[in-house]
N, C-alpha and C positions, 0 to 999 in steps of 0.2 A: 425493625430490622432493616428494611428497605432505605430510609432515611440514613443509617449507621453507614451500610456502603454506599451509599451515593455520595455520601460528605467525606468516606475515603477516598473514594475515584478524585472527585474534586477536589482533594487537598494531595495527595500524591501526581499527579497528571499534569498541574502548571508546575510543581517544583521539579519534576522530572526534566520537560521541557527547557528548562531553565538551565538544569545541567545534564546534557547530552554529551555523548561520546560520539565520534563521526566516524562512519566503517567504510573504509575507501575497500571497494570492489573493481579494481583497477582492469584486471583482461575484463569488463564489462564498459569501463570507459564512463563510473559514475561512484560517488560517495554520497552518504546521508547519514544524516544525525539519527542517534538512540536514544532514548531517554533511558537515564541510570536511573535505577528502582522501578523496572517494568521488568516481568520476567522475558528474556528475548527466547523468539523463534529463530532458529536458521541460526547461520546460513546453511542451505541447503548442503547434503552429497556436495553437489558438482559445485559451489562458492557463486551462486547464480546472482541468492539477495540475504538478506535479513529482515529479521519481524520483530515484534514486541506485542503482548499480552495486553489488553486496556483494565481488564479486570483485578489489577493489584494482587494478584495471589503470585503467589513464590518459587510453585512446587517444581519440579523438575518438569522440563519442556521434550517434545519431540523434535529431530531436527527441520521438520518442512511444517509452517505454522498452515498450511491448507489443509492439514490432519485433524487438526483440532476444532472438528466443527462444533465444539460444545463453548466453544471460549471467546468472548469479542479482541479482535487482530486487528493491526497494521501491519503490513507488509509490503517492499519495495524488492523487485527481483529482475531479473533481463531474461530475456530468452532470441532467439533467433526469431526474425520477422518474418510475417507471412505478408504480401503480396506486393505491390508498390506504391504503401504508402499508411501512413499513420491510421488512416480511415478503413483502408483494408484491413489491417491489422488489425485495431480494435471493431471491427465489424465480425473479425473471425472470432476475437478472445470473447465478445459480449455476446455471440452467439451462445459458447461455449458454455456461457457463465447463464443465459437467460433462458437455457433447456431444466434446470432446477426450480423455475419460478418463472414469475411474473414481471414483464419490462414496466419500469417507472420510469418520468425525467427522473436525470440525474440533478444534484445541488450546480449551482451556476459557478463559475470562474476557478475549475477545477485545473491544475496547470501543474505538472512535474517540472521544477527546479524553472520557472519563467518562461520556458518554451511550449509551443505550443501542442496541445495534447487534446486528445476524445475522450470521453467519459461513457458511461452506461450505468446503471443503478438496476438492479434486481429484489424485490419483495420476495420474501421466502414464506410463505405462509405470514401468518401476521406475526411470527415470534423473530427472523431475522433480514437484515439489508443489508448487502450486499453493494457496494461500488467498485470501478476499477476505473483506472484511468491511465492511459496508454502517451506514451510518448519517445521518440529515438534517444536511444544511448549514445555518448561517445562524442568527441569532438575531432574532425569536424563532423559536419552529419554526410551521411551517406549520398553517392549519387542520387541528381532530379530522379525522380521516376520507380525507387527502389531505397527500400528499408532493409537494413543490415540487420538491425542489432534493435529491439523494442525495449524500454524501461515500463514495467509497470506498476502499480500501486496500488493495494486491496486493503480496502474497508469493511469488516464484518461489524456488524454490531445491532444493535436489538434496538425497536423505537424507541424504549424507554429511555438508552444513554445517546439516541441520534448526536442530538445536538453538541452535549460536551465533546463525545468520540469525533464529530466532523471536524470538530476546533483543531484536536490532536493531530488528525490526519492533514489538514490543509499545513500546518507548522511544519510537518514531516516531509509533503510537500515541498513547499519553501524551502527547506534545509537539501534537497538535493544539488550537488554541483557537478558539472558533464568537465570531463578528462578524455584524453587521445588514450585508450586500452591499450596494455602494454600485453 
């Protein structure tokens, strides 16, 4: 059985990729590819971000994919920055994220849409990992010294599908482009 969905993730997940739909979140000042045939999370209440399901199931979704902690996720969202500066920020969000578990390195050349971002990776017990990856929304970027507006990106997923899901997600990644928020 374990063999059956792995060889679905694997055969849904590059054809997904291949054909993605792009969900411009514009008062956030960013757009990112979906892949069609993933059930999507989000967007959020407030139109913050959007997710997708890695797990190939169909069923009807909640609308903030950090509900679902039973389910491996991507997700890209914005929220208002905390301190002055990407590192601030993600030193608040990775806190945030690494009071549930255990701090790992995170994987190497993690980057929202080519610019440059901080990472953090969390062990959850041995059943799930957790990444996030932090970087400014919006073009242009915010005064030196102060972060407006943070894009983030979360990775949940289990050791067993690590490696195909980080594929998924670095793609997801990549697919981000920075816009002036209207």
């Amino acid at each position: 059985m374990r063999f059956v969905i792995l060889a679905f993730v694997f055969s849904v997940v590059p054809t997904a990729l291949a054909h993605a739909e792009r969900a411009y979140l514009d008062g956030f000042g960013y757009s990112v590819e979906v892949p069609k045939g993933l059930a999507e999370c989000g967007p959020d209440a407030a139109g913050h971000g959007v997710g997708f399901y890695l797990d190939g199931r169909p069923e009807a979704v909640e609308p903030g994919c950090a509900l679902s902690k039973g389910r491996r996720v991507v997700t890209v969202f914005a929220e208002t920055g905390r301190g002055n500066s990407i590192e601030d920020h993600a030193a608040w969000s990775c806190g945030f994220q690494h009071k549930n578990g255990t701090k790992s390195r995170p994987p190497s050349d993690l980057s929202i849409g080519g610019r440059k971002s901080t990472a953090c990776r969390t062990n959850i017990g041995s059943k799930w990992i957790e990444i996030l990856v932090v970087t400014e929304c919006g073009v242009p970027p915010s005064r030196p010294h102060r972060i407006d507006m943070a894009c983030n990106a979360w990775l949940r997923t289990t050791p067993e599908y690590f490696s195909a899901d980080l594929n998924v997600f670095r793609a997801t990644l990549n697919s981000v482009r920075f816009m002036a928020p209207r």
